[in-house]
N, C-alpha and C positions, 0 to 999 in steps of 0.2 A: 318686119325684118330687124330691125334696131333692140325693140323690147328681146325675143330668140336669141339673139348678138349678147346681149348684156348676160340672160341667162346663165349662156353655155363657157364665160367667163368665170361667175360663181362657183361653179361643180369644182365639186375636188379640193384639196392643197398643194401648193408646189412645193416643191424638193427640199427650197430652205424653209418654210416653214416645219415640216416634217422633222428636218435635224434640229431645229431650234427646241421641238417638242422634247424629240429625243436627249438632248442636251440637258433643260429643264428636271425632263424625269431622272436621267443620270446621276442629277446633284443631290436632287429630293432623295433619290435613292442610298446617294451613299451618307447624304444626314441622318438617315434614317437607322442605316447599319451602323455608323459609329456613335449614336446615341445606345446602341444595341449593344454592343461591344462595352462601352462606357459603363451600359449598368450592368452587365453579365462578371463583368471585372470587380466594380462593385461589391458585386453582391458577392461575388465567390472569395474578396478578399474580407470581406464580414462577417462570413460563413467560418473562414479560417481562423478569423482570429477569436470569435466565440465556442469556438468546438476546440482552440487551444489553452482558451480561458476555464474551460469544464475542463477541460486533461489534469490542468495544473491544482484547479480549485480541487478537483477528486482525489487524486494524488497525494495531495497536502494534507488533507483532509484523515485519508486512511492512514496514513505514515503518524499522524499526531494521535489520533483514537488508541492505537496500540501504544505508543511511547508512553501517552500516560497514564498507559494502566498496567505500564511494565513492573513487574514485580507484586502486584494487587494483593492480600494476603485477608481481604473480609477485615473484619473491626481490630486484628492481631493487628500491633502496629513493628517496627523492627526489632525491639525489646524482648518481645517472643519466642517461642522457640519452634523452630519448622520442621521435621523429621523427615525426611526421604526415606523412604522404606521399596523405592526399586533397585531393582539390581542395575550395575553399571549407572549409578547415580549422577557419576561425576562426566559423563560423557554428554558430547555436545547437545541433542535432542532432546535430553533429560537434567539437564544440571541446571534447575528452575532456581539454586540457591543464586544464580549469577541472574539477574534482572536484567541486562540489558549488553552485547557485547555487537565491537562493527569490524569490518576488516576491510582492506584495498584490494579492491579484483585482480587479479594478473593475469589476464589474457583467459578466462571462462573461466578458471575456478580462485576459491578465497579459502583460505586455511581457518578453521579445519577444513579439510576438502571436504565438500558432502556427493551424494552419486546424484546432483543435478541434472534433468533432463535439458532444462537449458541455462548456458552459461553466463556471467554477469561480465560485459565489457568493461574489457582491460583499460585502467585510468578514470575506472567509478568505483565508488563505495558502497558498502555491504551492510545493512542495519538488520540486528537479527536481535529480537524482543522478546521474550516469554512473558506472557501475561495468558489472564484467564477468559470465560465467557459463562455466565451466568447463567443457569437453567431453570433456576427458581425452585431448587431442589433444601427440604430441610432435614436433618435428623427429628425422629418425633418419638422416639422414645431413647434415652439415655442406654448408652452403651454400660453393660455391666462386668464388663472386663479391656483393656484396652487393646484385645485381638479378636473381641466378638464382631459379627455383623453390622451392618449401617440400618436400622429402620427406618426409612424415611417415608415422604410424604408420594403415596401411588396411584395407580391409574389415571397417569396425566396422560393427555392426547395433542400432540406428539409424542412419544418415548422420550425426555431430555437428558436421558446418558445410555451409553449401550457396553455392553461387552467390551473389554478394550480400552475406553475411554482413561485415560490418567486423569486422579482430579485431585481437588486441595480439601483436605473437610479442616475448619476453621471458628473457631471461639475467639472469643477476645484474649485470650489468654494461650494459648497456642494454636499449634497447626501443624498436616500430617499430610503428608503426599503418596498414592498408593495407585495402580490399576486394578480399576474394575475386572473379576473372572467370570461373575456371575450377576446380572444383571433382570431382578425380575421387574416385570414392569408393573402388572397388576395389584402387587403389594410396597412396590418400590423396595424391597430387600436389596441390597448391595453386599457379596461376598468378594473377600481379599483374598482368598489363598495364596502360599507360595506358590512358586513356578511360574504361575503365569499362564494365558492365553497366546494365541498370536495374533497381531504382531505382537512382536519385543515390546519394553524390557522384561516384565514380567515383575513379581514382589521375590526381595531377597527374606522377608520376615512378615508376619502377619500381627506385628504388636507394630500399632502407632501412636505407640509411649505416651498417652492420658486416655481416659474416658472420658468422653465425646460426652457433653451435656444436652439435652432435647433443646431445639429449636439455632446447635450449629448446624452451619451452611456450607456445602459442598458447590464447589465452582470445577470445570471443565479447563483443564490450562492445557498450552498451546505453545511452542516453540515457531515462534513465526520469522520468518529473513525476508527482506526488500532488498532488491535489485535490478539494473538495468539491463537489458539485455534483448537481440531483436528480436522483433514483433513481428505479425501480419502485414502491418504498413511502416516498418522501419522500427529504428530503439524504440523500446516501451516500457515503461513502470510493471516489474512480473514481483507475487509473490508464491512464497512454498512457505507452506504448515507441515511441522515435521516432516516426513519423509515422502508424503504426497508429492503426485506431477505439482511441477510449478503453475501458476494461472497470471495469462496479461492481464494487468488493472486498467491502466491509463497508456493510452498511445499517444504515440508525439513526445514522452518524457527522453531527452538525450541523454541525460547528464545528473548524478544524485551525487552530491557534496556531503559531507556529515564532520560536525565538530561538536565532543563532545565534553562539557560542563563539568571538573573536578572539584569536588568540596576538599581543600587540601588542608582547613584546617577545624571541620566538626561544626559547622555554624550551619550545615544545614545551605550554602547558598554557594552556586559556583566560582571558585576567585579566578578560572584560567579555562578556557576552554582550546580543546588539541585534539589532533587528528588522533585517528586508533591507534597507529604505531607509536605514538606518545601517552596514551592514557599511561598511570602508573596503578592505579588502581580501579578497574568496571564497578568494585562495588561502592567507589563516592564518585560516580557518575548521579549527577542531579538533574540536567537540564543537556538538553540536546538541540543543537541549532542545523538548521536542513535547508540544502539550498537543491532547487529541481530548478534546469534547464530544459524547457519545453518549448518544441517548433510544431510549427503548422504542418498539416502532413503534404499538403499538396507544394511543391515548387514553384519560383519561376512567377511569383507573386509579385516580390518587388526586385530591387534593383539589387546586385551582389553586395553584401552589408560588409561598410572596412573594420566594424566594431570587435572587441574583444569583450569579452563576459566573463565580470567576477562573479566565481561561486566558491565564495567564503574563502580557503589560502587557495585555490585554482583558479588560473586562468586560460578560458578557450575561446577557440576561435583565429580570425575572420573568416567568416564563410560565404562560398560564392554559387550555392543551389539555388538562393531567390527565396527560401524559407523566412519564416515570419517566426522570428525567437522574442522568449521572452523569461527573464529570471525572478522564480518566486522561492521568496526566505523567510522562514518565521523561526522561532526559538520558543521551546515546547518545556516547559515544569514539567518533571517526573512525579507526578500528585505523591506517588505512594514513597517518596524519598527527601520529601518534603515535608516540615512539621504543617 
């Protein structure tokens, strides 16, 4: 009976030990979740700030690539002479003799107005570049009148110019700007006629005042504009190539500052740098300094920031969405406006 006795004591748990368990596990539990939480926070706030570090780095990166190859003319240095031979030369998408012009957004569009599908926020600035892109295209037999055909170098695989395409063909000693109307690929001939294809502008004349020596070089030029404007997931770095839809580059970009480098007295080296509405002259702009304002896309990260951000004579700011900002500034040489 004693031994039975002792048994029927052991069976089981009582009550308070049960909640004591309970209790126990409750704690483990919630160490468990806020170590969870801890790293989910972590990680998402590491997540942010390297995917706003590539926004900024990409950003900076494309904006400098075109800057300094605004105005690019092949081994012609500015001494040369460049002919325009389109019609409506002097109009904004084609007036390639201006290297480099910016303007202040006002509310979706910047003068000249262009027909933008989408519009650059009002109290950012507008960088609009013409530079070239290279196809690895040469003349291979000298031109024997200065309105005869382009021979160049054919059956390259991709096609590197087409129908349409505006290009520069360039000697050390001058240079000629004309659209392609006839583009064969197999022999690489290149015809100018007047008129023109479409799109616009088309050739006002088909003499590009020299003959073109064997082994000048024809480059692809491009009227390109950066601007802010919203995105997918909020403002974004968008660019447009001539009259093309615009394209998002980099998300996260809020804010595009621009101050640009006047040579005011021929040295070749900026003495004063000023916002657009101050340049006096685009063509001794030399050197351009760009400030991009980029936040993290997700919220609610950290704490509402009291700070204010300089970018270059703007300042904005404090903001209270919990984004994670950060200001990147660099100042870019114009290679090709520089000895």
């Amino acid at each position: 009976m004693p031994i039975a006795k002792n048994l029927e004591r052991q069976a089981g748990a009582s009550l308070v030990e049960i909640m004591i368990a309970l209790v126990l596990g409750l704690v483990l539990m919630a160490g468990v979740f806020q170590i969870y939480l801890s790293s989910k926070r972590s990680y998402d706030l590491q997540a942010s700030v390297t995917r706003r570090q590539e926004s900024a780095r990409f950003a900076a990166q494309m904006l400098a690539r075109d800057a300094e190859m605004a105005g690019y003319r092949g081994c012609m240095r500015d001494s040369g002479t460049v002919k325009n031979t389109l019609n409506n030369a002097t109009d904004f998408l084609f007036d390639f003799g201006r290297h480099m012009q910016g303007f202040d957004a006002q509310g979706g569009a910047w003068s000249p107005a262009l027909p933008a599908t989408v519009g650059a926020l009002a109290g950012t600035d507008v960088l609009t570049v013409r530079t070239v892109d290279d196809p690895n295209v040469f003349i291979t037999m000298s031109m024997p009148t200065s309105s005869a055909d382009l021979k160049t170098n054919g059956d390259l695989s991709p096609p590197p110019l087409a129908n349409g395409d505006i290009v520069l063909v360039s000697d050390c000693g001058g240079a000629a700007i004309f659209q392609i109307t006839n583009y064969t690929v197999a022999n690489g001939n290149i015809v100018h006629n007047t008129g023109g294809p479409t799109p616009v502008p088309g050739n006002a004349t088909k003499d590009l005042g020299r003959r073109f020596p064997e082994g000048s070089q024809l480059f692809r030029l491009r009227t390109t504009s950066y601007f802010v404007a919203a995105g997918g997931n909020g403002p974004a770095l968008w660019r447009r190539i001539g009259s093309q839809p615009a394209q998002e580059l980099a998300e996260g970009v809020e804010n595009l500052q621009l101050l640009y480098g006047e040579d005011l007295d021929g040295d070749a080296s900026p003495d004063d740098f000023r916002n657009a509405s101050a340049v006096t002259s685009w063509d001794n702009v030399v050197a351009l300094r760009v400030a991009l304002l980029v936040a993290s896309l997700r919220g609610r990260l950290a704490e509402s920031d009291p700070r204010t951000f300089a970018l270059l004579d703007e300042t904005v700011g404090p903001f209270n969405d919990g984004r994670l900002r950060r200001v990147v500034t660099t100042t870019i040489a114009l290679r090709n406006r520089v000895p």
